[in-house]
N, C-alpha and C positions, 0 to 999 in steps of 0.2 A: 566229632560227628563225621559220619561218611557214606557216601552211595555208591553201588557200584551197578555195571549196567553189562548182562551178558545176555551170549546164546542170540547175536545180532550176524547171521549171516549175509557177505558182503557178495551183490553179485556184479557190481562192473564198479568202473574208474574212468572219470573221464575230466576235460578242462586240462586245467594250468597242471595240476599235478602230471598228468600223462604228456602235455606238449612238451615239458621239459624235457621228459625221458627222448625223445628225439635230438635234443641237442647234446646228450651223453651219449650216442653214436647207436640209439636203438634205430632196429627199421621194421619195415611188415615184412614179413616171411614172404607171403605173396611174391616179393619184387626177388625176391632169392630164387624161390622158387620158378617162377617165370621163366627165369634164365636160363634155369637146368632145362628146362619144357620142352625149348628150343632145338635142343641136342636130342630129342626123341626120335625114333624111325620116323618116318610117315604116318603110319599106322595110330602109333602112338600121340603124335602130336593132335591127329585126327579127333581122338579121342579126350583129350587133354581138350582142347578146344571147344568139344560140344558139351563136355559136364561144366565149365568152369562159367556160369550166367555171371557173378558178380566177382571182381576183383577188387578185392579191400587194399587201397593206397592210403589212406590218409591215417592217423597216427590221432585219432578222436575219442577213441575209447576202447577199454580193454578189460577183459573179462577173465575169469580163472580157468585153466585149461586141465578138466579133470576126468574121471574115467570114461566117463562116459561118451565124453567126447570123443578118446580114446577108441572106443569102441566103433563108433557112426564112421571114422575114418577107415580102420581097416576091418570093416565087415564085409564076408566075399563077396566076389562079381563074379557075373556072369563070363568076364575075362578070367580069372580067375577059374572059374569052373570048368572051360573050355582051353586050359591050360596056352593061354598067348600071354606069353609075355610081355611084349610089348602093351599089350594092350591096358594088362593089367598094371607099368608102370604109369601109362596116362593116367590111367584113373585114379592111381594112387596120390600121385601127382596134383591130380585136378581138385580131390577131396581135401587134400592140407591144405592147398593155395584158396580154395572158399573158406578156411578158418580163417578168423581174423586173429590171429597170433602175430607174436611178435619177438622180436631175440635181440637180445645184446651183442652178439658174435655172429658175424654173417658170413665170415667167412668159415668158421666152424661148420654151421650148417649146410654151406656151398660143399665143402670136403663129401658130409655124409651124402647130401642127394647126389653129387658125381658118383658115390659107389652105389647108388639106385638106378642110376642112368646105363650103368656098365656090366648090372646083372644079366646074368646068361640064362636061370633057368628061375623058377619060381621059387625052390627052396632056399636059393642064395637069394634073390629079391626079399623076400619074405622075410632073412636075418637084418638086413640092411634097412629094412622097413621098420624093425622092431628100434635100431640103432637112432633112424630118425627120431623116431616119436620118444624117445626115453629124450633126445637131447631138444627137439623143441618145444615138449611138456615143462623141463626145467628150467630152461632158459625163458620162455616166457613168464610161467609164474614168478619166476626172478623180477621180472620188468611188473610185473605186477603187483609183485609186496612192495619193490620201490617205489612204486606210483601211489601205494595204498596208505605208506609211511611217507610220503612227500607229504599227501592228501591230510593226514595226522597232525603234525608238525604244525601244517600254515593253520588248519583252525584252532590248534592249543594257543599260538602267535596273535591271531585274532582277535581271540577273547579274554588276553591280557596275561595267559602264563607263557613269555616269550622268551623266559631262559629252559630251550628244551635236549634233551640228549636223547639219542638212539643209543641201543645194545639188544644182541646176540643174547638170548640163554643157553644153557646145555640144552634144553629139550629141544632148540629151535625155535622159539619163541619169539618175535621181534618185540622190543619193548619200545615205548614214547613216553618219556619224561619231561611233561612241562610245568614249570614251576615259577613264580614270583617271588616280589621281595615280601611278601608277609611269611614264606614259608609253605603257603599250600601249593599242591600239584595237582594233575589232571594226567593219571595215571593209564597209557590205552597197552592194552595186549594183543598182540595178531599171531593166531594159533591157527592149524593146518587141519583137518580132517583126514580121514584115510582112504578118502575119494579125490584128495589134491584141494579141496574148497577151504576158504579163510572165514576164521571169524574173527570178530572185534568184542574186547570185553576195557569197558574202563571204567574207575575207579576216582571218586574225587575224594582226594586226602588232607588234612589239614585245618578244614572249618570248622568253626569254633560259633558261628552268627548266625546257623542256621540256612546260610545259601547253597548250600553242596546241591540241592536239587535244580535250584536254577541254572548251577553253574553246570552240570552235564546234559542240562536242556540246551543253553547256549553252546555246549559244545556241539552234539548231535546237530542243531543248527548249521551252525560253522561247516561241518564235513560235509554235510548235505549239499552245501553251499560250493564246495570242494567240489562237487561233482563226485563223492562215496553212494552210492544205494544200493540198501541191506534192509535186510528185515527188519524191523520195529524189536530192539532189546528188550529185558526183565530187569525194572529195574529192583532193587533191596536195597533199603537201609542196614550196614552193616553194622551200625551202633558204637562207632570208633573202631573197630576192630578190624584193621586191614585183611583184604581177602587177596588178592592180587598177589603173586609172589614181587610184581614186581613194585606193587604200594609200598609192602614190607620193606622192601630194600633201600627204598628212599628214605622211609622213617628212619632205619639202623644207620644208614650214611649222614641222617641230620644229628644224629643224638651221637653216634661215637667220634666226630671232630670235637664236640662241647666235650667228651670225657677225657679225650687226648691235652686238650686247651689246659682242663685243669690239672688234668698230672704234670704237664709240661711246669705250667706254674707252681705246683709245690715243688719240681725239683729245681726248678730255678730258685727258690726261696730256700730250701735245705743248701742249693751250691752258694747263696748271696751269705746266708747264715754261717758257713763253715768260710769262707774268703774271710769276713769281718772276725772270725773268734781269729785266724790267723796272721793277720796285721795286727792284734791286739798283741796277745803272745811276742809276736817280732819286735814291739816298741818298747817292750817294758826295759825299764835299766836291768843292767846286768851286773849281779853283785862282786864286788870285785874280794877274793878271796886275800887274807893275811898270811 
């Protein structure tokens, strides 16, 4: 028997899963950002200074950075339409630093905003503008599937499937593999949309007692508890019948060691069989010819 539970969109990350990510050398863009600010004209800083009301420091919670957002950031200004450059890098400036984003490479990011800080005219701002947002769109959601697979991990650990593995699929796919000694898993998939947004689908494999429902209640639990919220999932009995590419995978990985085990031992038992006719053969007397 099995359940599985999809179509749960994840909209932020917060707690233990995310404070870690600070001790793996993430920071707020903000504080990168800031620094470039500094090196604006006057004009600019000017500017930079009156858009920016809230500056996000603290490292509490983190959200998916997807088109839309994309959008709110570099939608024109009045700088912009009055062709000042300067003014139009404040503003640019001012709008990513009120995101609450966040990057793993801060000195990567430092590189791109120094070539926003050095643009001459709008259409080269504009290219460098694009160059930012492609690298701290992906660098964040990076810190954010980490935080989301952290967040994964400690509630499979929680609720007693504590031998768990991560993996990669081709499609991009993050998998969470958590499993016990009886054998059953607690199967979660974090898949992408094609606005940048995550979702979560998981999968409990292996019950035989009729708990698979409690146990993805329990989990849902757990992650909640993580500091994950998302949408309320769908869930389906899938009737034994793994749906999950990566349920599947676990199944094939339990069942072809037990098929390897036994071919191993019959050809251990053919090589024990053929040793023993060989020692036999070697002992017999040997007739001695007249």
């Amino acid at each position: 028997m099995s359940i599985k539970s999809t179509d749960s969109k994840v909209q932020s990350v917060s707690g233990i899963a995310v404070a870690s990510m600070a001790a793996a050398g993430v920071v707020v863009a903000a504080s990168v950002i800031s620094g470039i600010a500094r090196f604006l004209s006057s004009s600019g800083r000017k500017v930079y200074n009156e858009t920016v009301r809230i500056l996000p420091t603290i490292a509490d919670e983190i959200k998916a950075f997807n088109t839309t957002d994309l959008n709110s950031v570099t939608r024109p200004s009045k700088e912009t339409m009055s062709n000042d450059v300067d003014l139009a890098k404040g503003r640019f400036l001012a709008h990513l630093a009120s995101a609450r984003l966040f990057t793993d490479d801060p000195d990567g990011l430092k590189k791109r905003l120094a070539m926003v800080q050095s643009a001459t005219s709008l259409k080269s701002l504009a290219a460098t503008e694009s160059g930012v947002l492609e690298f701290i769109g992906n660098s964040h959601n990076l810190v954010f599937l980490k935080s989301l697979s952290t967040a994964c991990m400690r509630a499979s650990s929680k609720i007693g499937f504590g031998q768990v593995a991560t993996e990669l699929a081709k499609d991009g796919t993050s998998r969470i593999i958590g499993s016990d000694a009886a054998g059953r898993a607690v199967v979660t998939e974090i898949s992408r949309d094609n606005e940048g947004g995550f979702s979560i689908a998981t999968e409990v494999v292996g019950v035989i007692d009729g708990s698979c429902n409690q146990i993805l209640d329990a989990f849902d639990e757990a992650l909640a508890n993580e500091g994950v919220r998302r949408s309320p999932g769908k869930k389906d009995f899938t009737g034994g019948v793994c749906e999950l590419s990566a349920a599947r995978e676990f199944l094939r990985r339990k069942v072809m060691p037990a098929s390897k085990q036994k071919a191993a031992q019959e050809s251990k038992s053919k090589t024990d069989s053929g040793i023993s006719r060989t020692r036999i053969l070697n002992t017999r007397p040997s007739t001695k010819q007249r």
